[in-house]
Phi, psi and omega in degrees: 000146193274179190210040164280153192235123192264159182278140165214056178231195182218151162258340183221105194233146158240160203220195181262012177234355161175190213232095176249111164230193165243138166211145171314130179229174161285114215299317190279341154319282207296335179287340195308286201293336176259350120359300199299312190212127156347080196100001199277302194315312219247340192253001137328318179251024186042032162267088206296317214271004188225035179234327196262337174289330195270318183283340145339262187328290179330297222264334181287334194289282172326321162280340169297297180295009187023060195275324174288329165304324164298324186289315185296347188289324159356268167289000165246014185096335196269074190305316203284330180274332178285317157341304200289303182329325221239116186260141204259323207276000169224351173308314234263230154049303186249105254119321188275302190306330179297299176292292174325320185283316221285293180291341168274016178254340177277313200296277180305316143004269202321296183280342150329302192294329128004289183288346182282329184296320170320309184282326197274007171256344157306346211021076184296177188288157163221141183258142190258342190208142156211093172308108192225158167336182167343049167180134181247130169221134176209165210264137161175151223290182173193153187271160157305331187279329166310315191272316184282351163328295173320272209283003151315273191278005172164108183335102150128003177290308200271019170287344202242009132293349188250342192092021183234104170267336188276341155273319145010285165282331177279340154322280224289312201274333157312310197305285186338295161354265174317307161329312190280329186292314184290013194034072208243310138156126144300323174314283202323297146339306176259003188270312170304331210251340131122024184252094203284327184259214242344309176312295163351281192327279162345337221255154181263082170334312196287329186278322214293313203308344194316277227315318182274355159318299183306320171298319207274308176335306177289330189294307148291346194281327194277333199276289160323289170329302184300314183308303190308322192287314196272330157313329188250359134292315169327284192314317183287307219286319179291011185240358183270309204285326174303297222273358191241348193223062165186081182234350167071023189250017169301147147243177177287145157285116163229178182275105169329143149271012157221138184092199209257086166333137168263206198178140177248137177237160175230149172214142156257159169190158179282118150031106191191158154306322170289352161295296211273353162293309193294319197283303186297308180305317177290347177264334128341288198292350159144321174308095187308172173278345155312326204273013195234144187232110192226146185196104177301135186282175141242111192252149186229089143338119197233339195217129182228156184269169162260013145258144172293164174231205173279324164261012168199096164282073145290324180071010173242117170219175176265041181275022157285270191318341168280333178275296173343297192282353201284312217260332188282344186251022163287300158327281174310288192337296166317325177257339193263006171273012157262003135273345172251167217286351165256011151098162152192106185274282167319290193310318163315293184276007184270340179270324172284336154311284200279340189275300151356297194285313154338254192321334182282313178297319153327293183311302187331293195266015161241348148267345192054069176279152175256108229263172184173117158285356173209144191285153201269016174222133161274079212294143159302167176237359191191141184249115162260109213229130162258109213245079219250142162275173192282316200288354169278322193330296200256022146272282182295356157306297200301335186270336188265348144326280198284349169255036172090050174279151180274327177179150161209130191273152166215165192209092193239170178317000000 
């Protein structure tokens, strides 16, 4: 009777609306992002459609109490007009909606995380390609800086750098919304021309207060995703080539006593789409997958940078504490620029700036991480040795050269 085990979770699925995959997160992030905004907590953790209800509910709730326009009168001193402002017949509704996000996003944490140790000890499945109806979605690295760039210039691009179009699109069209209720801008506009009480004037408080959620909330989610998407291509791409290229059947090169002498070439290189362009290409040519040897680096990072890049997804980096205090003085800035004399646009961004800098410099001095934006050796992640006749050698040089090899060696008979 066979004792084979099918897995039965997934660590990675695509669909033609999006990239869903699980990974360990930090539990108080998320309750963090459902803090900031309704539903932000939950669609961290790709639970979209019960993310995407809650952020619904935040904006309808909120515009009923007119609760941001009470916080700015608040937070400016104007008790009594935030009094007036603030209709009580819909406060105790978000207050329920509010706790519930807080606590199912902390909740819900936990248990994904759970389920990630699991798939990742099952070596659950990860899917790499799907051709579908109007939509191709397939797994593969991407850079980080790339992606929050998009969204840096427009909320929800770089979900659709990623293949997660359906957050994307609901990114893109909240932004929009907002932007437009919020005359933002007309802010700008009159933000530019340095006519700060106009800008003022113009600007809708209640709609305006969204935007730096929103904005910080794309910024990191987006940033993050991608480390993750690409730690998890690392991963599937070591468990395909160890289970299809590590069969141990290499020899040493010597010289036939008939035929062509071998010879072994090795090469590294990082974690790409181009390891397996090189191995098919090379399999073309005549060269079998016996003949191939692939043995994945394993790395243990001591100094993490503070950004990820395309080639080194560690995901511990320090943009949590940065994103928190980034989004809290964005915030604060943005209501108290509507009393102080650059509007607030500048003041927004003068709070995310300095709020940034706050977290990054904090995280500094409560672990002493040794910061750097970019590491000063760029280590391999995968060794690939071919086992070759000589008059084959400088065919497979050329093909493991141009497909990014960091360097490659021989070693013949």
């Amino acid at each position: 009777m066979s004792d084979s085990y099918t897995p039965r979770r997934k660590r990675l699925d695509l669909s033609a609306l999006t990239t869903a995959d699980i990974h360990v997160r930090h539990p108080l992030m998320s309750m963090w992002w459902a803090a900031s905004f309704g539903g932000f907590g939950q669609m961290t953790l790709g639970s979209h459609i019960k993310g995407y209800v809650l952020v619904v509910m935040e904006i309808i709730i909120n515009l009923a109490t007119q609760l941001n326009l009470a916080i700015l009168y608040s937070f400016t001193g104007r008790f009594d007009q935030a009094k007036e402002v603030l209709d009580t017949r819909w406060l105790l509704a978000y207050v329920f909606a509010y706790t519930y996000g807080l606590w199912d996003a902390y909740s819900h944490t936990v248990d994904i995380n759970k389920q990630t140790v699991l798939a990742k000890r099952e070596k659950a499945p990860i899917d790499v390609f799907k051709l579908l109806p109007f939509s191709i979605n397939f797994l593969d690295k991407r850079e980080p800086l790339v992606s929050t760039f998009w969204n840096l210039v427009l909320p929800g691009l770089g979900y659709m750098y990623l293949l997660r179009m359906g957050t994307g699109f609901f990114v893109i069209t909240f932004w929009m919304v907002c932007v437009y209720y919020s005359r933002f801008f007309q802010v700008l506009h009159f933000t530019l021309l340095g006519d700060f009480s106009q800008a003022v004037a113009v600007a809708d408080p209640q709609w305006f207060l969204f935007l730096p959620s929103i904005y910080c909330f794309a910024l990191y989610d987006v940033y993050s995703s991608t480390v993750e998407l690409n730690k998890i291509f690392d991963t599937e791409q070591r468990e395909f080539l160890a289970q299809r290229y590590q069969r141990l059947r290499l020899e040493l090169p010597v010289a036939k006593s008939e035929g062509a002498p071998e010879m072994l070439i090795a090469a590294t290189f990082d974690h790409s789409s181009f390891v397996e362009l090189a191995i098919t290409e090379l399999e073309e040519k005549g060269i079998v997958k016996e003949k191939m040897l692939a043995i994945p680096l394993a790395q243990q990072e001591k100094n993490f940078a503070i950004l990820d890049t395309i080639h080194r997804s560690d995901g511990i980096s320090i943009m949590d504490a940065a994103a928190m205090l980034g989004t809290t003085g964005m915030v604060l800035g943005v209501i108290y620029g509507f009393v102080w004399t650059w509007g607030p646009i500048i003041w927004g961004l003068i709070g995310l700036a300095g709020g940034a800098a706050a977290g990054i410099a904090g995280d500094y001095l409560l672990t002493r991480r040794k910061l750097s934006i970019h590491r000063k050796n760029k280590a391999s992640e995968l060794v690939l040795i071919i086992s070759c006749e000589n008059a084959q050698a400088n065919m497979v040089e050329q093909i493991l050269r141009s497909s990014t090899a960091f360097g490659v060696g021989r070693v013949s008979s």
